[in-house]
C-alpha positions in Angstrom: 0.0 0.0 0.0 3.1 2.6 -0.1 2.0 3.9 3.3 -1.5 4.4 1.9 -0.6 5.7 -1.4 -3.8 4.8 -3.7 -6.4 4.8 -1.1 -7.8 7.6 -0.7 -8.8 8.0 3.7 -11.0 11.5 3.2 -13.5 8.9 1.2 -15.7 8.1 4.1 -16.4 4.6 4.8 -19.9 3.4 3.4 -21.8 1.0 6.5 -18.9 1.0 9.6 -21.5 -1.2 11.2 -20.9 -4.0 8.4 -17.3 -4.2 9.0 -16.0 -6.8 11.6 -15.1 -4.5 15.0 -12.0 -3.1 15.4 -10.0 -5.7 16.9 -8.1 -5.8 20.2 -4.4 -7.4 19.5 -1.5 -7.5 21.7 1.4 -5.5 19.6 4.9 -5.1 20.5 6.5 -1.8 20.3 10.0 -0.2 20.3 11.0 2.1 23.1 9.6 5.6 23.1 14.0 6.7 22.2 14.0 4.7 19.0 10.4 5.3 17.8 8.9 8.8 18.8 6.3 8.1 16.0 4.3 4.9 15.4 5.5 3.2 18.9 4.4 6.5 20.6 1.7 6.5 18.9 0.5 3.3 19.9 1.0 4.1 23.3 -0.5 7.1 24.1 -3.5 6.1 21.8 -3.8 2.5 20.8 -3.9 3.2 17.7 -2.0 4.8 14.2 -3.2 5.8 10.8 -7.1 4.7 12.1 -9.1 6.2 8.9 -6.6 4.5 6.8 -6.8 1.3 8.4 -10.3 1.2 8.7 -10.5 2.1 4.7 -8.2 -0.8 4.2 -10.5 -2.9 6.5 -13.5 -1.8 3.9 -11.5 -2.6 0.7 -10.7 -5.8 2.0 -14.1 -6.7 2.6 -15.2 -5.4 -0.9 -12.6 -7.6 -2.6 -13.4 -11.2 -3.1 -10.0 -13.5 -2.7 -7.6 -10.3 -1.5 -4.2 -10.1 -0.2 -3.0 -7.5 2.2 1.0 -7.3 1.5 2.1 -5.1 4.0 5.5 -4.6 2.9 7.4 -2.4 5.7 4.9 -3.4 8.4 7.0 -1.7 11.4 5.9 -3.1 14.1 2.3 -4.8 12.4 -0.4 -2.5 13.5 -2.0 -2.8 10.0 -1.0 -6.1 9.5 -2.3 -7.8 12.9 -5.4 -5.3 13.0 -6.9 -6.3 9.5 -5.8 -10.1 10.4 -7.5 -9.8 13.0 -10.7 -8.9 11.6 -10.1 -12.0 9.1 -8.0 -10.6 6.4 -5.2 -12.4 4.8 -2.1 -10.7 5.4 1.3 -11.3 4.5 4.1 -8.5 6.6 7.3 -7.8 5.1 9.8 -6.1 7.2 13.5 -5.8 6.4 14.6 -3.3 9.6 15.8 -6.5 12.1 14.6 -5.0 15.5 11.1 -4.6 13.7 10.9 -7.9 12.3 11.9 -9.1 15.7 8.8 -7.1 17.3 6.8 -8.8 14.7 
């Protein structure tokens, strides 16, 4: 998804309410030091990117037979989330410490 590049977030999703919930998943972060953004993030509000998630989470369940290649997943949060809610996913993370947390 090039960090969302092609999906458009400020397109509101159609029927929330016939998406799976939001998951809860247990996700392993870097310290606050290495990773003032997505780690912090996750932190302070359980959460990063949400409208793009969630607009992945509707794409998904539009497209018969999809794929979710998360290529540079980080730490997952897009990866575990939309698995979670029943996606196939397949995370691709090069950085070591990542890939570790993944």
């Amino acid at each position: 998804w090039g960090g969302g590049a092609g999906i458009r977030t400020d397109v509101p999703v159609d029927d929330e309410s016939r998406l799976p919930p939001q998951p809860k998943v247990r996700i392993w972060v870097h310290p606050s030091d290495r990773d003032r953004f997505v780690s912090s993030a996750l932190r302070r509000e359980g959460a990063w990117e949400p409208a793009l998630n969630l607009r992945i989470a509707q794409v998904l369940s539009e497209a018969s037979n999809a794929t979710l290649l998360d290529v540079g997943a980080h730490v997952g949060y897009h990866a575990l989330t939309l698995g979670a809610r029943g996606a196939r996913v397949i995370a691709v993370e090069p950085e070591e410490a990542s890939a570790a947390l993944l």
